[in-house]
N, C-alpha and C positions, 0 to 999 in steps of 0.2 A: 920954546913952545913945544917942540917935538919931543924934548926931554919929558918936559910934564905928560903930554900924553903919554909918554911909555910908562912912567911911573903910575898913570889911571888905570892904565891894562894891566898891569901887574898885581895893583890895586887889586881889580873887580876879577882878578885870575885867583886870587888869594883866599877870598873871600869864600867863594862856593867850595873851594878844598876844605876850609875848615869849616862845615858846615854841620860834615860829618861827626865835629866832634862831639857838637851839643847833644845825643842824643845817649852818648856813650857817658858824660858827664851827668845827663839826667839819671840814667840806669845805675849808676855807679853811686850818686847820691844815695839815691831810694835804696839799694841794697846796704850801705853805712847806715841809715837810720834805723832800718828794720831790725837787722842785728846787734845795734847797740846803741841809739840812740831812742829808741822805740819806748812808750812805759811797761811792754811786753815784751822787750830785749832780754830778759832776764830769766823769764818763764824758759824753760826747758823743751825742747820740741822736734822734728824735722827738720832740716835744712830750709828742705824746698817750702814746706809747710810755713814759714817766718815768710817768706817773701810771695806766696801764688795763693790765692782758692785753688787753682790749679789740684792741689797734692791732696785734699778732704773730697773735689769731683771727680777725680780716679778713683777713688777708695769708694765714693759713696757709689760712682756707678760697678764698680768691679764686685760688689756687693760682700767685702769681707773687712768693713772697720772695726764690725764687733768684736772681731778677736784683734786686728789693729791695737786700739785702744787699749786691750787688755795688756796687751804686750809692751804698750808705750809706759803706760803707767805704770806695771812692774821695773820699768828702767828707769822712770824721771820722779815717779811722785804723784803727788798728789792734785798740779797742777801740769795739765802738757798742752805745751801754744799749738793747736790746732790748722789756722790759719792768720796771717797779717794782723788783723783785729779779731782774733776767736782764740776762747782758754777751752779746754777740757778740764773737769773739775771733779775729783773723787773725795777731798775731804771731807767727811761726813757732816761738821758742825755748819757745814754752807749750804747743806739740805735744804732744811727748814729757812735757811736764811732766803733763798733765791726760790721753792716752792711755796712757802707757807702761806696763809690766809694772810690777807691783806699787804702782800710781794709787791714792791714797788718795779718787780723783772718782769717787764713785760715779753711776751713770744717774739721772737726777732721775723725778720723778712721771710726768710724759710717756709712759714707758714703761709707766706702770701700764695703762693702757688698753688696751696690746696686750696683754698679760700678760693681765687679768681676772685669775679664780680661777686658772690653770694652777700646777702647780705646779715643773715641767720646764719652761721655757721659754729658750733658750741667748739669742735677742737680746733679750725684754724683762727678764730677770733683772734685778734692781739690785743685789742682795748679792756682792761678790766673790769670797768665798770659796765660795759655794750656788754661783759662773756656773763656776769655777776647777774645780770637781769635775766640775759636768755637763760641761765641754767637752772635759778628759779622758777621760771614758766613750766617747763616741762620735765624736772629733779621726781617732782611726786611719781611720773609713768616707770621711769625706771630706779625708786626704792625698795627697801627691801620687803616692804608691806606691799606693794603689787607684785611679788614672787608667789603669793598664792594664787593670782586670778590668772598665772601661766603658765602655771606646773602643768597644768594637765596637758597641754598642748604639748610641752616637752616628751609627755608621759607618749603625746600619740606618736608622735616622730621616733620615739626609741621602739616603738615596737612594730616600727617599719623597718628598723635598721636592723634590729634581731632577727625577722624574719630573711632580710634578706642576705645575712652572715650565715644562717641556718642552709643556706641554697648555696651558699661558697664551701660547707665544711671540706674538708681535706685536698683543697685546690691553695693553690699561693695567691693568695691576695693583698694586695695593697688599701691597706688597713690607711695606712695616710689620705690616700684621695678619698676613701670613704665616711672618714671622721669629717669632712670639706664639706663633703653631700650633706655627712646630716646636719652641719651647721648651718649650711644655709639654706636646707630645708625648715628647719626649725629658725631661721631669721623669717621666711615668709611667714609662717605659723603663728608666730608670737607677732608679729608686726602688722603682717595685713590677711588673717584668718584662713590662711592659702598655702598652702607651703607647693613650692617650686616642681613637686615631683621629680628631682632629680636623682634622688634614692631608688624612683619606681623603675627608671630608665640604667639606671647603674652607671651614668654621666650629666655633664654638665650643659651648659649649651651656649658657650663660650664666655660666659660671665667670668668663670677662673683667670681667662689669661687676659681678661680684658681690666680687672683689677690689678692682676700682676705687671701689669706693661704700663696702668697708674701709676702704682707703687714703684718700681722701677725710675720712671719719668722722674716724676716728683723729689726721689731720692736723691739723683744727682743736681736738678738745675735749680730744686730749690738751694742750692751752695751759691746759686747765681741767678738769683732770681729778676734779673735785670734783663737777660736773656728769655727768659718766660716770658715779660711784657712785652719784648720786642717782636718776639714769636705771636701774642695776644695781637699786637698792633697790626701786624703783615699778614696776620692770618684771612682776611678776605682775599688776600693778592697770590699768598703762595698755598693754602690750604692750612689743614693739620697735619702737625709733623710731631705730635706731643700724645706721646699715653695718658699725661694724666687729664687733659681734658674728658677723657672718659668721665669723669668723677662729677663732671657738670652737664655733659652729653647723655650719653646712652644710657648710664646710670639711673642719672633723674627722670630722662624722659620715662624710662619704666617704672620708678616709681610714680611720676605723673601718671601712670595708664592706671596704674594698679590702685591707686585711691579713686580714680575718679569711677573704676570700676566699680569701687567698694560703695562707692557714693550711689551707684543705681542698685549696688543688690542690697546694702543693707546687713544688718548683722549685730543681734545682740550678744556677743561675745565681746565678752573685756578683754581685748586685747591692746598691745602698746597704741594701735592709730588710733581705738575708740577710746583713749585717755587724751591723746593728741586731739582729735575732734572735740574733744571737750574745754582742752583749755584755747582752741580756737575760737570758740561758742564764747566763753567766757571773756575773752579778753581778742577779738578779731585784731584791735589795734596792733599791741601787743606781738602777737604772734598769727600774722597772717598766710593766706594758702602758702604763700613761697618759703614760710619756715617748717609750715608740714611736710612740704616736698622734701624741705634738705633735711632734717631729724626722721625721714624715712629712708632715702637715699642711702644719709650715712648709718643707718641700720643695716643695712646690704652691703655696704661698700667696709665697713670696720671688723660688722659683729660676725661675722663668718668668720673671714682668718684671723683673727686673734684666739677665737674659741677652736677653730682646727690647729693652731700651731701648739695651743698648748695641752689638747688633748691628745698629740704624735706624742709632745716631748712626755707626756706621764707614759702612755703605752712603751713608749722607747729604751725609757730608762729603766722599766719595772723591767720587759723584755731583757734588756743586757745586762741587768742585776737579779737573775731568779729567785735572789735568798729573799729580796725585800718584796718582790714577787707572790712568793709561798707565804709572806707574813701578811700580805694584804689577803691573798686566800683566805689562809684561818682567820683573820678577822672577820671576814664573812661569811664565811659557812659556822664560825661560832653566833654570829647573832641570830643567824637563817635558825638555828639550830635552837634557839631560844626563841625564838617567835620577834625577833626584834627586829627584823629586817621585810621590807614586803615586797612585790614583783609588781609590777618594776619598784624602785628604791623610791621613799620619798626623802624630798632634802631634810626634813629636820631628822630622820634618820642617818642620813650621811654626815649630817653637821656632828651626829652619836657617835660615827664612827672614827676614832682619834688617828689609827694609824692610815685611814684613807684621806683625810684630811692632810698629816703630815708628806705623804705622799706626793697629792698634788703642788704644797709650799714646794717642796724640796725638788719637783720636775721644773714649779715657773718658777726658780730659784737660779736652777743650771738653765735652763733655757726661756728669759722673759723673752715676748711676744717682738718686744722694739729692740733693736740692737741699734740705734744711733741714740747720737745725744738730743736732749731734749732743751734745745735751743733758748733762752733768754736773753735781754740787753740789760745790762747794770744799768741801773738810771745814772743821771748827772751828778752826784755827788760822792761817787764811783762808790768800791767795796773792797774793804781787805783780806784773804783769802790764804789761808799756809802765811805769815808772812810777807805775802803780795801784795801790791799797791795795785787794783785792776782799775781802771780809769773808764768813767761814765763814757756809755757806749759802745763798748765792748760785750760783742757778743761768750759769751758762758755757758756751760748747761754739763749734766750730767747725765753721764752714760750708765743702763740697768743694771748691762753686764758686768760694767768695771764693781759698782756696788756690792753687788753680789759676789763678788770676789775676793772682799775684805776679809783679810786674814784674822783685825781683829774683833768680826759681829761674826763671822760662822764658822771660826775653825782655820786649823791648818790644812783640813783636809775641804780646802774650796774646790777642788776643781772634781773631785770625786761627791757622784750621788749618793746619799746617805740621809733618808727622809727619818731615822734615829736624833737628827739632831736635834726637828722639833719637839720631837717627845721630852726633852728635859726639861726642870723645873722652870729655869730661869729663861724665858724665849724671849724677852723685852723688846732689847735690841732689834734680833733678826726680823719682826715681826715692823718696827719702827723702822728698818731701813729697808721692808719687802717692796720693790719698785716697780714689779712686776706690771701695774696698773698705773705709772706713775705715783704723784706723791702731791699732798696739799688743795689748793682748791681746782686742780685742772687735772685731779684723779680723773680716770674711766670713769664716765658716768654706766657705763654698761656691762659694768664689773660684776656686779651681783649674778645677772642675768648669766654671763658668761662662765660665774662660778657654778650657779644650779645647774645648768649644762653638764657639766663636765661632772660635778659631784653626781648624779644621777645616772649617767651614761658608763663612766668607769665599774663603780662594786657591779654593774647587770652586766657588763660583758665579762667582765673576770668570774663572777658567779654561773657562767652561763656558760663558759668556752674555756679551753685550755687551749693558749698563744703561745706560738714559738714562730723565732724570728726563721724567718729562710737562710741566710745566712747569719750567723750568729756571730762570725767574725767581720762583716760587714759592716760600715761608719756611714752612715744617711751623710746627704750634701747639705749644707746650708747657704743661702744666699739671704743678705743684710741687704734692704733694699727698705728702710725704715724697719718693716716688719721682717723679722726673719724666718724666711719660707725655708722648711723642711721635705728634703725626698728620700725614699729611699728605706720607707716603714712596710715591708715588704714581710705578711706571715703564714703560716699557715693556724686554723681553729676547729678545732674539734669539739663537740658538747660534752660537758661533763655529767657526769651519773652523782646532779646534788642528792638525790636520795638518800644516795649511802657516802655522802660525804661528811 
């Protein structure tokens, strides 16, 4: 009997020692799968990247994958495994396959986080047929036939912005943070008949850092977006601890103020909310107060920095290329010079102008607005890709920059500006894989908008001033935080004497 007990204690001493090991055997599994027993064992990638989100929420928050990326796919290909269950994807013919109209890839989790509870939300929707209805309701406010009933308001913001460049000549100005003001002076304007006044003040009134600290947020935990809901869940108990709530906060709440504003003053100006109020009138079911709020909201929250980053990157790149510079000059002061050009510009004028056109492809070319990948799940009956077996489920997406980078749609000379390229005959391609707006049916809906911008505001500053960078040998910083924010557009402007130019 004493024996047996000794043999029980030895037993039950045995036992908790090797306890330790089951956890070392679990880990040690999971990492043999991943690396070669996986249906994405074979895709090319990061170490750490095959086995953690870990290695894509460092990168997303450290705010540099866009060039990441670039660099990966220069080394592996065409496909690079990202994460556990996530491909990076540059092959061109899987474009259209994974964007195009009628895409069985729906927007993976990622998007959840910008979404939250909303229930109207056109860019983070993931159901296709819920995105396919909302984008019908309200496609007509921002087509390219109501670009005539905004131009003018464009027209008034730009000649707030000249006067007040007129008041900076021969001081150094940061030409960056100003292109910001006027965007989103001109989102109040075109949206709710008001523009921000923030051009009048020569700042902002903390809307900038209150979207970059969204932007920021979002970038990284949408990688984990499991953690967002837990943060949503506990947020009565521990507070907010998340920027991009902003985006459903303070955001909205001011567009709440500012329609319901609008709603006591009134206003026969066609602008983008009185086409929203219309197809609210028209179809209330459909598209109720709460989808006004959010297609205002994200009017403020999107169309500013997409329209400032890639109005730095044209200023930026003409500035550190003078020659292509002096060639957008003479193209303007040859039309001025013909009567073909008017003050301010109007767009179907700038649409005349070929080399300012190629200009702007060729700036959101080197530098699109998004520098992350634009996330999809392969449905269940998976997709083959290079090659690859990617197995239903599997998040996918393609990256702008990596596209843009293809040696064979724009050259050997990718990584150098050179808006010459558009000008040739044969532009098919580059034009077919321009991602700058994304691609298929979950393009920029406020692409146009964002083009009249920019095509307007460019020939009247270049016609109007002579730009030189402060330092010329100078590199602005970039931070990849979905959208890639630019610092560092720092010039001096002088008026030019068009007279005698």
């Amino acid at each position: 009997m004493a024996l047996t007990d000794t043999r029980l204690d030895t037993l039950k001493e045995s036992v908790p020692r090797n306890l330790h090991i089951i956890p070392i055997v679990i880990i040690l599994f999971y990492v043999l799968y991943q690396r070669f027993l996986s249906p994405l064992a074979k895709v090319p990638g990061p170490f750490w990247a095959s086995l953690s989100r870990l290695w894509i929420t460092k990168h997303s928050w450290d705010g540099d994958i866009h060039r990441i990326m670039i660099e990966l796919h220069k080394k592996h290909g065409a496909l690079v495994r990202t994460g556990p269950n996530e491909v990076s994807v540059a092959e061109l013919s899987a474009i259209k396959k994974i964007y195009g109209a009628g895409t069985k890839f729906q927007k993976s989790d990622w998007y959840s986080v910008w979404q939250g509870h909303r229930k109207f939300d056109l860019f983070a929707e993931r159901n296709e047929s819920i995105h396919g209805l909302q984008r019908r309701l309200v496609s007509r406010a921002y087509a390219m036939e109501s670009l005539k009933d905004l131009e003018a308001y464009v027209d008034d913001a730009i000649y707030v912005f000249m006067n007040r460049m007129d008041e900076r000549q021969n001081r150094s100005v940061d030409i960056g943070n100003w292109v910001q003001l006027f965007a989103f002076d001109i989102i109040g304007e075109i949206t709710f008949s008001k523009r921000f006044g923030f051009m009048d003040v020569g700042a902002d009134d903390g809307a900038f850092a209150q979207i970059e600290g969204a932007l920021r947020s979002a970038a990284w935990i949408g990688q984990v977006p499991w953690l967002y809901w837990l943060h949503d869940f506990t947020m009565p108990l521990i507070g907010n601890r998340l920027g991009i709530t902003a985006r459903h906060g303070s955001l909205r709440n001011f567009a709440m103020r500012e329609i319901e504003a609008r709603k006591d003053r009134g206003t026969d100006r066609k602008d983008i909310l009185s086409k929203l109020f219309a197809v609210h009138k028209e179809k209330p079911t459909e598209f109720d107060d709460n989808a006004v709020v959010s297609m205002a909201s994200s009017n403020i929250f999107a169309g500013s920095d997409t329209t400032a980053i890639s109005t730095r990157a044209i200023i930026y790149y003409l500035l550190k290329n003078p020659q292509y510079k002096q060639r957008l000059v003479q193209e303007i002061d040859d039309m001025r010079r013909r009567g073909r050009i008017s003050d301010p510009v109007s767009l179907e004028e700038a649409n005349n102008m070929p080399y300012l056109q190629a200009v702007m492809y060729e700036a959101l070319r080197c530098h699109p607005a998004v520098g992350m990948s634009l996330p999809r799940v392969v449905p269940s009956t998976g997709v083959e890709i290079d090659g690859h077996y990617i197995p239903g489920g599997t998040t996918i997406g393609v990256n702008p920059w990596v596209v843009h980078r293809n040696v064979e749609v724009f050259g050997d000379d990718v990584d150098s500006f050179n808006p010459e390229r558009w000008l040739k005959q044969d532009t098919g391609d580059m034009h077919r894989f321009f991602f700058a707006f994304g691609s298929g049916a979950r393009m920029c809906l406020g692409r146009n908008i964002s083009w009249m911008e920019m095509s307007k505001l460019i020939p009247m500053l270049f016609m109007h001033y002579d730009l030189q960078l402060v330092d010329r040998e100078a590199v602005w910083t970039e931070n990849c935080w979905w959208f890639v924010i630019q610092r560092g557009v720092v010039v001096t402007l002088q008026r030019r004497n068009i007279a005698n130019a």
